[in-house]
DSSP file (Angstrom, degrees, kcal/mol; ACC not computed):
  #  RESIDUE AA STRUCTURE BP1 BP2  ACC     N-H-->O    O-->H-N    N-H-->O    O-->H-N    TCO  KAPPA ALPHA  PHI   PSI    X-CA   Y-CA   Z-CA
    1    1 A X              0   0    0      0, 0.0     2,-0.5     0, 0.0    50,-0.0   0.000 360.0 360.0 360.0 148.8    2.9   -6.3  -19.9
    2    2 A X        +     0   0    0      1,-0.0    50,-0.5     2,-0.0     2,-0.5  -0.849 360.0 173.9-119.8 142.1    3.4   -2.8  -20.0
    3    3 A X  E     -A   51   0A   0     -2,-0.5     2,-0.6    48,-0.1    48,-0.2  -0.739  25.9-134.6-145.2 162.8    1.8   -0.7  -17.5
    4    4 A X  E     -A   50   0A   0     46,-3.9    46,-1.7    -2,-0.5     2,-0.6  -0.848  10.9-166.8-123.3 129.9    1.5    3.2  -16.0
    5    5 A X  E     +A   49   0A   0     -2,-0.6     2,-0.2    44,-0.2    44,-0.2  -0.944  30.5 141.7-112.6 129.2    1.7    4.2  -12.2
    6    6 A X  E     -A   48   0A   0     42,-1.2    42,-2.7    -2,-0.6     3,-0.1  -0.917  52.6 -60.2-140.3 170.9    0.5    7.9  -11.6
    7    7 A X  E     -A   47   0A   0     -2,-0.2     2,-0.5    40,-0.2    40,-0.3  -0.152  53.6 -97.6 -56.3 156.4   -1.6    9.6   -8.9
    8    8 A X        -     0   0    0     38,-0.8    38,-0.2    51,-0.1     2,-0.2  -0.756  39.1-139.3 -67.6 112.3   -5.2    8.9   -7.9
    9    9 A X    >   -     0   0    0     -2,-0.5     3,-1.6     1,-0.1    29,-0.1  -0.387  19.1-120.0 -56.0 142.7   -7.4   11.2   -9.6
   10   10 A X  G >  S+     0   0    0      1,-0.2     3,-1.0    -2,-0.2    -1,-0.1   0.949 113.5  54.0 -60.6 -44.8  -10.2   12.6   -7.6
   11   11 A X  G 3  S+     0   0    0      1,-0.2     3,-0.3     2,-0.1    -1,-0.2   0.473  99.1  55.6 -24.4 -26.4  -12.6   10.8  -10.5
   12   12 A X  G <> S+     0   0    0     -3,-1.6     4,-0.6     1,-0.1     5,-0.2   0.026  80.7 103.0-117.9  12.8  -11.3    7.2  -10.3
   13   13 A X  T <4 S+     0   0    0     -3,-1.0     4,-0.2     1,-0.2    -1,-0.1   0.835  82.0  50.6 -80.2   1.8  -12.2    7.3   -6.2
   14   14 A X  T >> S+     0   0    0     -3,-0.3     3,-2.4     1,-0.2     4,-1.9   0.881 111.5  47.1 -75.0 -50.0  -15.3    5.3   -6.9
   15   15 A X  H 3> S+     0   0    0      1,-0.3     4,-1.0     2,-0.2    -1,-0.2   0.518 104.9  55.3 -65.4   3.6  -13.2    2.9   -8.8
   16   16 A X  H 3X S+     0   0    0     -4,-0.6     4,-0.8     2,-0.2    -1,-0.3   0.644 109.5  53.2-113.3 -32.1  -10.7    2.7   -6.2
   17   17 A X  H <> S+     0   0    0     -3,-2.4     4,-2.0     2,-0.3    -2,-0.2   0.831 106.2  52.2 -86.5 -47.8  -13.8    1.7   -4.0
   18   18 A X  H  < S+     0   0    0     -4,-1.9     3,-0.4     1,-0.2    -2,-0.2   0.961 113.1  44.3 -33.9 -86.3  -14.7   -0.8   -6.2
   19   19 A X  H  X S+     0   0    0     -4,-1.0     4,-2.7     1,-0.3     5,-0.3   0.423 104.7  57.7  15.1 -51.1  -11.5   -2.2   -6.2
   20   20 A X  H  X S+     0   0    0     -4,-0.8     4,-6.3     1,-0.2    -1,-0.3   0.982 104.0  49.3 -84.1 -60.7  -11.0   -2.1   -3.1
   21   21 A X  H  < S+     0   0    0     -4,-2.0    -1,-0.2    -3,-0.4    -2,-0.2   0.546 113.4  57.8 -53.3  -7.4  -14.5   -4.4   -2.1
   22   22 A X  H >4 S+     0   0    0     -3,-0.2     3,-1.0    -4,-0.1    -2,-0.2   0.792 113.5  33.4 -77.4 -75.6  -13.1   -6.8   -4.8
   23   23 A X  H 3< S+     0   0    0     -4,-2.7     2,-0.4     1,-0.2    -2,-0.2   0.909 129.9  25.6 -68.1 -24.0  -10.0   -7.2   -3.2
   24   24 A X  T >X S+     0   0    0     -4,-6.3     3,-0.7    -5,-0.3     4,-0.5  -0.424  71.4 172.0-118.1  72.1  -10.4   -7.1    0.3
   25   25 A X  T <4 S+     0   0    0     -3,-1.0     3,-0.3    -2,-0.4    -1,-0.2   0.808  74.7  35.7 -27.9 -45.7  -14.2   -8.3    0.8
   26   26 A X  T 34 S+     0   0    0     -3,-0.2   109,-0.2     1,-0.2    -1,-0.2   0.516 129.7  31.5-107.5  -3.7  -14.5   -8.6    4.5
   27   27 A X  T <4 S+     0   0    0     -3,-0.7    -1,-0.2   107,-0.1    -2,-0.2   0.052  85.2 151.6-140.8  50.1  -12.4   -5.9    5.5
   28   28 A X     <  -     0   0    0     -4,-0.5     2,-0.1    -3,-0.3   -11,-0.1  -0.313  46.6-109.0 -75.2 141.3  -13.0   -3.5    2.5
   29   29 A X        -     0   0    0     -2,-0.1    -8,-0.2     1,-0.1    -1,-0.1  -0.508  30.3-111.2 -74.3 132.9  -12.7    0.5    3.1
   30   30 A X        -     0   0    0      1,-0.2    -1,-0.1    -2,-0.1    -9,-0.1   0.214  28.9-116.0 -34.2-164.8  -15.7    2.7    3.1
   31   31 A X  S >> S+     0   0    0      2,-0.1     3,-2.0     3,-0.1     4,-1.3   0.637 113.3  60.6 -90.1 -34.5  -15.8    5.1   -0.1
   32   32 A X  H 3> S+     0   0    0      1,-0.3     4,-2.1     2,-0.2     5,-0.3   0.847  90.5  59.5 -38.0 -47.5  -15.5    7.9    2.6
   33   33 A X  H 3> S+     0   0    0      2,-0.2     4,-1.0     1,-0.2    -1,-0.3   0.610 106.5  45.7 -69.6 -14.2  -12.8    7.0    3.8
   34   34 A X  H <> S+     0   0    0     -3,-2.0     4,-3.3     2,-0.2     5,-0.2   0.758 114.5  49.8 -74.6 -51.5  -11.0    7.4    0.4
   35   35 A X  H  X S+     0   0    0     -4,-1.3     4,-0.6     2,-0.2    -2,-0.2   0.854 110.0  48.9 -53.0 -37.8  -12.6   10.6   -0.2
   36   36 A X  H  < S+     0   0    0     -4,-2.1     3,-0.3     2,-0.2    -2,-0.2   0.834 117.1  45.2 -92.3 -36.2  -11.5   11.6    3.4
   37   37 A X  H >< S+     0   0    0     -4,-1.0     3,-1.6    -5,-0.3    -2,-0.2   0.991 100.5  64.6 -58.5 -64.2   -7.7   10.2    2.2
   38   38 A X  H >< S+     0   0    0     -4,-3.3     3,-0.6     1,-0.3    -1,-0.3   0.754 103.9  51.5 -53.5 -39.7   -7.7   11.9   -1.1
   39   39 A X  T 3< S+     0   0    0     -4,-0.6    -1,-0.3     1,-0.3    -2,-0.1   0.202  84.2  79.9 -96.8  25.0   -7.7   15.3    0.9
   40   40 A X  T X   +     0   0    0     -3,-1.6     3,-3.7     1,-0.1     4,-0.4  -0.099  50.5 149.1-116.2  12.2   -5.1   14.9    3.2
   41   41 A X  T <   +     0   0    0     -3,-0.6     3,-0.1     1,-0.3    -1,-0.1   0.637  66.7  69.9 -39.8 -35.4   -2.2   15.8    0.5
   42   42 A X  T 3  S+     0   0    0      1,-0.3    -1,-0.3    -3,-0.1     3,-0.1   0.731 125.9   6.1 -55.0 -27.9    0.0   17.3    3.3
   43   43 A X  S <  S+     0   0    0     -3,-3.7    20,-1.7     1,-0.1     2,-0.3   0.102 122.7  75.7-136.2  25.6    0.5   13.4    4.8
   44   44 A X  E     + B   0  62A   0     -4,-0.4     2,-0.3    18,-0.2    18,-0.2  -0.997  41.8 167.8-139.8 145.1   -1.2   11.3    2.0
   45   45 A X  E     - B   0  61A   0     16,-1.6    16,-1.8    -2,-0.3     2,-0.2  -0.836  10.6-171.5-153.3 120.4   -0.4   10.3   -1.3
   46   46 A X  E     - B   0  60A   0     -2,-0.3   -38,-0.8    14,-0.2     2,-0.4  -0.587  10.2-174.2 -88.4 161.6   -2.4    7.5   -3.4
   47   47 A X  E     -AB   7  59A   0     12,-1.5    12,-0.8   -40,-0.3     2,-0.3  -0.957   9.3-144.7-150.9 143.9   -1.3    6.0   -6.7
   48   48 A X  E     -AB   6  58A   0    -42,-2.7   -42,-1.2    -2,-0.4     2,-0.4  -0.799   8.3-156.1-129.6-166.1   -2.5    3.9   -9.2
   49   49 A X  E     +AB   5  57A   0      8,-3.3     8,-1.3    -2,-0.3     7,-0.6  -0.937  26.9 167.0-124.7 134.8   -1.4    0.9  -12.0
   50   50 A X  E     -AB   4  55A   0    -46,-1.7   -46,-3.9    -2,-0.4     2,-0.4  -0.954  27.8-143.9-134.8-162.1   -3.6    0.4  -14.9
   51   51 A X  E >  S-AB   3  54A   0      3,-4.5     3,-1.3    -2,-0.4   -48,-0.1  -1.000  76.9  -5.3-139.3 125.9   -3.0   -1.3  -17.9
   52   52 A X  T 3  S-     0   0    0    -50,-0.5   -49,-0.1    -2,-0.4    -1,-0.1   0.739 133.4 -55.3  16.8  32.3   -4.6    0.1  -21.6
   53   53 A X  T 3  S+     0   0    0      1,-0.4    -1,-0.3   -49,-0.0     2,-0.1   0.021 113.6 115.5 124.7 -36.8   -6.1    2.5  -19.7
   54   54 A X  E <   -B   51   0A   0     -3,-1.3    -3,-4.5     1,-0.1     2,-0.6  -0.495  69.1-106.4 -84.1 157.1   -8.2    0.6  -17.1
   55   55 A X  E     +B   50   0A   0     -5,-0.2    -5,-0.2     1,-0.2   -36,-0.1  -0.708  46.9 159.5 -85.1  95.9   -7.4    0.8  -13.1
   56   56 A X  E     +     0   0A   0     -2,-0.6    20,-3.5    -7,-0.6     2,-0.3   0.651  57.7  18.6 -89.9 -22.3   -5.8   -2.4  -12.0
   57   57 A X  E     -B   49   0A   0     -8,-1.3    -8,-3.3    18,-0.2    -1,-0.3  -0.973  55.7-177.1-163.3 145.1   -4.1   -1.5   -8.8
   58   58 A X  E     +B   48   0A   0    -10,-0.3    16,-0.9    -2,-0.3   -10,-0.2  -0.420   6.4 163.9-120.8 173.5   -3.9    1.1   -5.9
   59   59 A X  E     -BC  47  73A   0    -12,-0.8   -12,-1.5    14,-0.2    14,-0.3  -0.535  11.9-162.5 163.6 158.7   -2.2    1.9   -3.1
   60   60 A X  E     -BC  46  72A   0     12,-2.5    12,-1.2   -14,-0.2    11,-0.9  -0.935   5.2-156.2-148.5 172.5   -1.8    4.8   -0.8
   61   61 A X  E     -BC  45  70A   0    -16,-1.8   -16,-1.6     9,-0.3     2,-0.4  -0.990   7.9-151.9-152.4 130.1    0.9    5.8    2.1
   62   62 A X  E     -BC  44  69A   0      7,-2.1     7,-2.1    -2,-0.2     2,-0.5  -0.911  13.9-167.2-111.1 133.7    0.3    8.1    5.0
   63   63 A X  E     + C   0  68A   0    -20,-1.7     2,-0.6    -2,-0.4     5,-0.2  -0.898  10.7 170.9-131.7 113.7    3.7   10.3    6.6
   64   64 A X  E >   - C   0  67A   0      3,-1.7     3,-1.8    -2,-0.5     2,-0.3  -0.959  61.9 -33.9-125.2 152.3    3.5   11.8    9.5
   65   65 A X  T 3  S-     0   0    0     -2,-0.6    36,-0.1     1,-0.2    34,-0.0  -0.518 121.5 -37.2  77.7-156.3    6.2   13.3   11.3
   66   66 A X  T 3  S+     0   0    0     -2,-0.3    36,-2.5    35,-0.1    37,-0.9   0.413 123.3  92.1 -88.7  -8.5    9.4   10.7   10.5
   67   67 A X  E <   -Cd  64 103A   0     -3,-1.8    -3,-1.7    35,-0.2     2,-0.2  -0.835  57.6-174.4 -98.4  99.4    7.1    7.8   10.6
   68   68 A X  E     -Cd  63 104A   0     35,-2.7    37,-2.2    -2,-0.5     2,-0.3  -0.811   2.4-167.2-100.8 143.6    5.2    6.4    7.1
   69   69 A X  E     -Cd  62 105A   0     -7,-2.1    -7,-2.1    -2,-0.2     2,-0.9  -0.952  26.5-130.7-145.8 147.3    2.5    3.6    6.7
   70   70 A X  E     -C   61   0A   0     35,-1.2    37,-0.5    -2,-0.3    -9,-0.3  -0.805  16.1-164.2 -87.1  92.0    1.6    2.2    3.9
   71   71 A X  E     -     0   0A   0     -2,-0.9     2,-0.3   -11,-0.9   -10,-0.2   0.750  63.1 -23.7 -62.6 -48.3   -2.2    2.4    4.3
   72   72 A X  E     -C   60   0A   0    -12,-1.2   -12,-2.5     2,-0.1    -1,-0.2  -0.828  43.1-169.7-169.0 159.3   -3.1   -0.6    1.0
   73   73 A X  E     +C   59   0A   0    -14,-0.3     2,-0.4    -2,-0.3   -14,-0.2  -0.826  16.0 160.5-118.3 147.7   -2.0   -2.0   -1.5
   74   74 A X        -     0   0    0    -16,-0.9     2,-0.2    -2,-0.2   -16,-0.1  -0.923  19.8-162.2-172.6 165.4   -3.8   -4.3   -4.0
   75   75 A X        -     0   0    0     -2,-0.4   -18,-0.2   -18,-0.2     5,-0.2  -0.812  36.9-107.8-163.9 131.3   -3.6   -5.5   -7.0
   76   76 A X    >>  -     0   0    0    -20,-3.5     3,-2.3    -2,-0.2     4,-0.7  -0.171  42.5-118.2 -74.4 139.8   -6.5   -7.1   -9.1
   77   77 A X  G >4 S+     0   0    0      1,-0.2     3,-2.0     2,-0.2    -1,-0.1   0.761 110.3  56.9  -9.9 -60.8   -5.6  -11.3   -9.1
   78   78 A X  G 34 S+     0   0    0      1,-0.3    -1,-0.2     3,-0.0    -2,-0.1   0.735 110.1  47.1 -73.5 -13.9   -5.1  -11.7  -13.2
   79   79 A X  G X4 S+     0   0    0     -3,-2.3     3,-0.6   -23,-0.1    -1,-0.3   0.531  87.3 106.6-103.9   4.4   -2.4   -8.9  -12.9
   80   80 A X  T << S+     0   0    0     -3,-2.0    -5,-0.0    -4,-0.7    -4,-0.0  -0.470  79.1  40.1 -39.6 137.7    0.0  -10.3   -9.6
   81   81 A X  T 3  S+     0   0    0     -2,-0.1    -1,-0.2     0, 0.0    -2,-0.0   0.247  90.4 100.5 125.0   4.6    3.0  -11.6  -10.6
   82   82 A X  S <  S-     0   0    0     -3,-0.6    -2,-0.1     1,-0.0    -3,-0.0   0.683  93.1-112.5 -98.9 -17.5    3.3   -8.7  -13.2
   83   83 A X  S    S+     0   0    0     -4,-0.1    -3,-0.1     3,-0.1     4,-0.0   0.748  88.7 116.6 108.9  32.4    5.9   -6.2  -11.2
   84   84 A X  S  > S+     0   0    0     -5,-0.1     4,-1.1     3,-0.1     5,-0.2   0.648  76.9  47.4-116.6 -20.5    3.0   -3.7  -10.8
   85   85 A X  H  > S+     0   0    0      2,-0.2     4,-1.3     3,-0.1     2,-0.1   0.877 108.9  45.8 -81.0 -19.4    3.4   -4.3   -6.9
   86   86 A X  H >4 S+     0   0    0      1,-0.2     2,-1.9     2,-0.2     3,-0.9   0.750 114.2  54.4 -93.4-108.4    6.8   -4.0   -6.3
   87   87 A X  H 3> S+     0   0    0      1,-0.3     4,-1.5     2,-0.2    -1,-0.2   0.032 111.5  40.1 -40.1 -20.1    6.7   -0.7   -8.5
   88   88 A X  H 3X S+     0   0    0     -2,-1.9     4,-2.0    -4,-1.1    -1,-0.3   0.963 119.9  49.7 -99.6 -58.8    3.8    1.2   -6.6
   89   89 A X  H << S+     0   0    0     -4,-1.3    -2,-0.2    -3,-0.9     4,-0.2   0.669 112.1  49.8 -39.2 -31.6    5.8   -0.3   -3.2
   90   90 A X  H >> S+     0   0    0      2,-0.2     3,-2.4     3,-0.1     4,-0.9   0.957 109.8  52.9 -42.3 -98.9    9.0    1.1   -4.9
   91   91 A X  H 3X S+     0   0    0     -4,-1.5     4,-0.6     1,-0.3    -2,-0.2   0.261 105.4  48.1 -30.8 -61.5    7.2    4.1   -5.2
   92   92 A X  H 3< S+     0   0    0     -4,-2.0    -1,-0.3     2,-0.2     4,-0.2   0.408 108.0  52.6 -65.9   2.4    6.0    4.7   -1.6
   93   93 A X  H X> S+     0   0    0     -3,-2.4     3,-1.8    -4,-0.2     4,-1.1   0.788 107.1  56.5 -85.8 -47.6    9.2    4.2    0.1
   94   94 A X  H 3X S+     0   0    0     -4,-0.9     4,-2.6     1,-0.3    -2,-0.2   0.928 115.0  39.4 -43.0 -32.6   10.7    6.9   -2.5
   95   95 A X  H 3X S+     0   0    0     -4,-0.6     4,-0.9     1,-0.2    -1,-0.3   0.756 110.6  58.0-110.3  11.9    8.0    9.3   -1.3
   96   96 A X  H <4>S+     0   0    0     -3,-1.8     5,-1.1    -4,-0.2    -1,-0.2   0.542 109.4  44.3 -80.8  -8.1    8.3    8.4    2.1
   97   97 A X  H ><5S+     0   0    0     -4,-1.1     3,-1.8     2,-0.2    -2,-0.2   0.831 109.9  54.4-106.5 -27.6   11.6    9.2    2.1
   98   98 A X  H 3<5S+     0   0    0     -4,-2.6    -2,-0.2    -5,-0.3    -3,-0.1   0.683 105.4  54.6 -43.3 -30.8   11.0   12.5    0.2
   99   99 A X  T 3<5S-     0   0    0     -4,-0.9    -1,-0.3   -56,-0.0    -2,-0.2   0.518 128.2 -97.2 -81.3 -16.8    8.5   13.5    2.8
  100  100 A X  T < 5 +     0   0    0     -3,-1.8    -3,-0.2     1,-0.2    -2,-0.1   0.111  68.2 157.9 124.1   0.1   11.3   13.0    5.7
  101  101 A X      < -     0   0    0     -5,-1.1    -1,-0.2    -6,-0.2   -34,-0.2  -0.216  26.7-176.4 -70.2 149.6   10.3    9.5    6.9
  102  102 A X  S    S+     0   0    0    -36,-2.5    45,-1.8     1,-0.3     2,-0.4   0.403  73.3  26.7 -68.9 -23.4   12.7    7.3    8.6
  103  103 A X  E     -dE  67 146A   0    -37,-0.9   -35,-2.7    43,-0.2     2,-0.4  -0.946  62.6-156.5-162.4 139.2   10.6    4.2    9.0
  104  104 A X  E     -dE  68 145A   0     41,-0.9    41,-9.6    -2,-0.4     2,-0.2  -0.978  21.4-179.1-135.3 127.5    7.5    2.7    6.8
  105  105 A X  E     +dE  69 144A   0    -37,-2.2   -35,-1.2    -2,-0.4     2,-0.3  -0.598   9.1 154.3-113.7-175.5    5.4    0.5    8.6
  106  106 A X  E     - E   0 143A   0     37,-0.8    37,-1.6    -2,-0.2     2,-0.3  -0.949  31.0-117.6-178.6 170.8    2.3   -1.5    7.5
  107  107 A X        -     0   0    0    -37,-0.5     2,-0.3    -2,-0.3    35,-0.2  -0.803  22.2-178.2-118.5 176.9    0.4   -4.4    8.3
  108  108 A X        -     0   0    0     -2,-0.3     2,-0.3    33,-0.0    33,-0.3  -0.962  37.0 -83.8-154.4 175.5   -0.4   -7.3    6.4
  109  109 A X    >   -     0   0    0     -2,-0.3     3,-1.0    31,-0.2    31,-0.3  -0.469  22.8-134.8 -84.3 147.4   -2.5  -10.5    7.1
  110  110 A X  T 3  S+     0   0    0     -2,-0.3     2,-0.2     1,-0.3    30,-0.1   0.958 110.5  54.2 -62.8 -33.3   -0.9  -13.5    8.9
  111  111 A X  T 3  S+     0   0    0     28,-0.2    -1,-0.3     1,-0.2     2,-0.2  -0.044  90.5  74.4 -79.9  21.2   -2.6  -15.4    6.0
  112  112 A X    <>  +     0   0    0     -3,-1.0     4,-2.2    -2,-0.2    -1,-0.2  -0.634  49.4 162.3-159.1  62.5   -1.2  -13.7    2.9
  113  113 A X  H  > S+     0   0    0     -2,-0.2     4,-3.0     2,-0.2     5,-0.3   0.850  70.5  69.8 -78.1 -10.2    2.5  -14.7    2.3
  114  114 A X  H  > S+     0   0    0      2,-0.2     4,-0.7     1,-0.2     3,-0.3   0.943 108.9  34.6  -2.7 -92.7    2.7  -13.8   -0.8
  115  115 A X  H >> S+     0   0    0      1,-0.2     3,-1.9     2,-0.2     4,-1.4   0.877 110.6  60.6 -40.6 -54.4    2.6  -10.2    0.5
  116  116 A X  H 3X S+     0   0    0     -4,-2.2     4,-1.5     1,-0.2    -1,-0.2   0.863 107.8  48.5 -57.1 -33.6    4.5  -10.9    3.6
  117  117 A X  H 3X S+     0   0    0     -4,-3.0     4,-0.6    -3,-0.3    -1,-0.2   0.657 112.6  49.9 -85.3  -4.9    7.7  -12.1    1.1
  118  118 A X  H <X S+     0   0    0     -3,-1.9     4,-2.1    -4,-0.7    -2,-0.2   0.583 108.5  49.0 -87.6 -15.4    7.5   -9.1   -1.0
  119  119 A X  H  X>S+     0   0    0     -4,-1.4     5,-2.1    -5,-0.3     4,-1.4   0.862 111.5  48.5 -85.3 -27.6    7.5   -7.0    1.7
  120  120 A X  H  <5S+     0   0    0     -4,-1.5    -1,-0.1     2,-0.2    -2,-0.1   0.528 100.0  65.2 -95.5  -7.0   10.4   -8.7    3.1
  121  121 A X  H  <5S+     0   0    0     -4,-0.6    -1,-0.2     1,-0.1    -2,-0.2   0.931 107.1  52.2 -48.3 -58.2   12.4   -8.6   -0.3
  122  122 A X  H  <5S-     0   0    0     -4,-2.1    -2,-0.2     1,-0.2    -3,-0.1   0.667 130.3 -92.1 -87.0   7.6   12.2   -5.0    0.4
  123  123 A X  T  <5S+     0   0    0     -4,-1.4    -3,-0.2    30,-0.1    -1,-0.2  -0.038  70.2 145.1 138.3 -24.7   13.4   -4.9    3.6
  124  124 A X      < -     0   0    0     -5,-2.1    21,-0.1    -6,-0.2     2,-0.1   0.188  28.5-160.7 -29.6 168.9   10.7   -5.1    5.8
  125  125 A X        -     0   0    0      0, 0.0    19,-0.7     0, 0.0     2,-0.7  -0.411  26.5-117.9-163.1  81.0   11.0   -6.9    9.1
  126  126 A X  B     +F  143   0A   0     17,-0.2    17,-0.2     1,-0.2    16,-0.1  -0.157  37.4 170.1 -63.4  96.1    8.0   -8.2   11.0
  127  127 A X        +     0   0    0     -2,-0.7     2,-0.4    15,-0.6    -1,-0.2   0.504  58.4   6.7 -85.3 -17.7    8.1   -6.2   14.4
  128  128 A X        -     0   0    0     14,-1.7     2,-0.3    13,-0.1     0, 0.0  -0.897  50.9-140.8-148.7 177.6    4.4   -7.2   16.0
  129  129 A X        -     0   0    0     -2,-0.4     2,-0.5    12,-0.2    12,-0.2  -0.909  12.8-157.6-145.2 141.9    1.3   -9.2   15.7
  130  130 A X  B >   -G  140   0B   0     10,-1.4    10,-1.2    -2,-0.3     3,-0.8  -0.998  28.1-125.7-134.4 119.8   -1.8   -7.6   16.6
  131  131 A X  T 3  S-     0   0    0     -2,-0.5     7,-0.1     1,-0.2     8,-0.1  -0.313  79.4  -4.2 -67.2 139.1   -4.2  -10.5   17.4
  132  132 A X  T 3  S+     0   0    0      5,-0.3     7,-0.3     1,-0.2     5,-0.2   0.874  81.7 148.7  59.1  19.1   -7.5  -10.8   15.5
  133  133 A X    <   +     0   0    0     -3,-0.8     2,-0.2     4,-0.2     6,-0.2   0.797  48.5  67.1 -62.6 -22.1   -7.0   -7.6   13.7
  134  134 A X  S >  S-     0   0    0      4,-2.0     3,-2.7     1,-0.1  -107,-0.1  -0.624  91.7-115.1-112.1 144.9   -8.9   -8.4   10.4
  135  135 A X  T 3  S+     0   0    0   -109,-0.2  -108,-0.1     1,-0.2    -1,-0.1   0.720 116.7  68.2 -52.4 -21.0  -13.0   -8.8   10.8
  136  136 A X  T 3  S-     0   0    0      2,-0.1    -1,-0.2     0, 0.0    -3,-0.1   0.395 123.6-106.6 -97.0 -15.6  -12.6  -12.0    9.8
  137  137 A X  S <  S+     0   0    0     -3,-2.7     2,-0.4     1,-0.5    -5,-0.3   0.650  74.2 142.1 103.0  19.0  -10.6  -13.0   13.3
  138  138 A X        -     0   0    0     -6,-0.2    -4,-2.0    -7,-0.1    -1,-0.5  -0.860  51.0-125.4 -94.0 145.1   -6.9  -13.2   11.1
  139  139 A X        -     0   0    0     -2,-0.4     2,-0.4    -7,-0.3   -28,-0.2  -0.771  25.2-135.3 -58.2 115.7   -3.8  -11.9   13.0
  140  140 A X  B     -G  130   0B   0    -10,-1.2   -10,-1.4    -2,-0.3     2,-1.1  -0.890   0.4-138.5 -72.4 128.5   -1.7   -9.1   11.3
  141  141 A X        -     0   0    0     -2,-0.4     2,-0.5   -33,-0.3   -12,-0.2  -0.580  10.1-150.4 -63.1  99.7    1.5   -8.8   11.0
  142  142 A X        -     0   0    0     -2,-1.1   -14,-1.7   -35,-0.2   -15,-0.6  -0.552  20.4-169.1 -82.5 123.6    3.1   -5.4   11.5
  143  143 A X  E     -EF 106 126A   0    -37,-1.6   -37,-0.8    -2,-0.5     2,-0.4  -0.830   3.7-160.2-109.6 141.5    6.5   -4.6    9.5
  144  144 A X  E     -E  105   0A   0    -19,-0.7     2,-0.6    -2,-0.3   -39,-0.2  -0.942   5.8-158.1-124.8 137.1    8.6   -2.3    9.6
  145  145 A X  E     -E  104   0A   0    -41,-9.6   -41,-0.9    -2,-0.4   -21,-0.2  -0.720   9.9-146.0-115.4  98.7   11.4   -0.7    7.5
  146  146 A X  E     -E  103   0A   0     -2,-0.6     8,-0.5   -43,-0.2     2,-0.3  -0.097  11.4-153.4  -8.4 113.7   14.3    1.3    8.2
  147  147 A X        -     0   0    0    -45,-1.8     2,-0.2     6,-0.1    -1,-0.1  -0.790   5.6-158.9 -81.0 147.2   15.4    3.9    5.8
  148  148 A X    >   -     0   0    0     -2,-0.3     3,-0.6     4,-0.1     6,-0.1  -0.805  35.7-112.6-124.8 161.9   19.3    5.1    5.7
  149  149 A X  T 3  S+     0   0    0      1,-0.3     2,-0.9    -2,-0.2    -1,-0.1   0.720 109.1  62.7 -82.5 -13.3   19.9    8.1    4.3
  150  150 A X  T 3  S-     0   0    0      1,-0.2     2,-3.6     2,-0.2    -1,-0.3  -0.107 102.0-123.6-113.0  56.9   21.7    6.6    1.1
  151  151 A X  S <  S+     0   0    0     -2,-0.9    -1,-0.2    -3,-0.6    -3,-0.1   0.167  73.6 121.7  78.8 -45.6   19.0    4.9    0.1
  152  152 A X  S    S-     0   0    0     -2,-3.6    -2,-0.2     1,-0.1    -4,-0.1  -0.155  71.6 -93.0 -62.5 151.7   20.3    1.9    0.0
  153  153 A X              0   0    0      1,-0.1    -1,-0.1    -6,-0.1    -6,-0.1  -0.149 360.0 360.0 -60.5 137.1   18.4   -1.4    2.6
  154  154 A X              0   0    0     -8,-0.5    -1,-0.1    -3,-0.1    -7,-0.1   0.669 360.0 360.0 -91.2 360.0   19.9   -1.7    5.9
C-alpha cells in the first residue's frame, strides 16, 4: 500500500484529535494540547501518514536541548503492519538528530508489545518503569535511544 508522510497542517489538528480519541481512548490528548504543540516549531515537529488522501497516522517529537521524545505515535488498526510506523519513527530520529539531539526517549505502555518490539528494532532500550502512569492504572515503560554521530545504532 502506498502511502505519503508530510507535516501536520494547522487544518487537519481536529483530525489529529479525532484520531487521537480513537486510538488512545482513556488516555487521549485534549485538542488544546495539539493546538498548543503545533506552535512550538522551535522544539516540535508533528507529521502525518495518510493513504488516498485520508489521515491514517500521526506522530509528533519534542527536542529540547540534546534530549528528544517522541511525544505519540499512532496508527489507525486496519493500517498496522503496513511500514507507515517504522517510517514516521524513521522520520523522528532523523529530525532529532538534525535538531542536535543525542538521545530520543518515549514511553510506551507495559501492555502494548507490539510497540515496545518496534521500538526495540530501532534501538531503543527500556531504561525505567513509571508505575501506574496511564489513567487506566498500566505501567510505562520509558526507552531510550542513543544516537552516534554516524548515524548508524549503537
Amino acid at each position: 500500500m502506498s502511502f505519503v508522510l508530510r507535516d501536520l497542517a494547522y487544518e487537519e489538528i481536529e483530525t489529529i484529535g479525532s484520531l487521537e480519541n480513537k486510538l488512545f481512548p482513556t488516555d487521549a490528548w485534549p485538542l488544546e494540547l495539539f493546538y498548543s504543540e503545533f506552535f512550538q516549531p522551535d522544539t516540535r515537529r508533528y507529521i502525518v501518514v495518510e493513504v488516498d488522501g485520508r489521515i491514517v497516522g500521526y506522530a509528533g517529537l519534542m527536542v529540547i536541548d540534546t534530549t528528544a521524545d517522541i511525544q505519540t505515535i499512532g496508527v489507525l488498526p486496519h493500517f498496522e503492519g503496513q511500514g507507515m510506523g517504522r517510517a514516521m519513527l524513521t522520520e523522528l530520529i532523523e529530525e532529532a538528530r538534525r535538531r542536535g539531539a543525542d538521545t530520543v526517549m518515549l514511553e510506551v505502555r507495559a501492555d502494548n508489545p507490539r510497540a515496545q518490539d518496534l521500538y526495540a528494532r530501532y534501538g531503543f532500550e527500556k531504561i525505567h518503569t513509571r508505575r501506574k502512569y496511564y489513567r487506566d492504572g498500566v505501567d510505562a515503560w520509558v526507552m531510550q535511544r542513543v544516537l552516534t554521530e554516524s548515524g548508524e545504532r549503537p
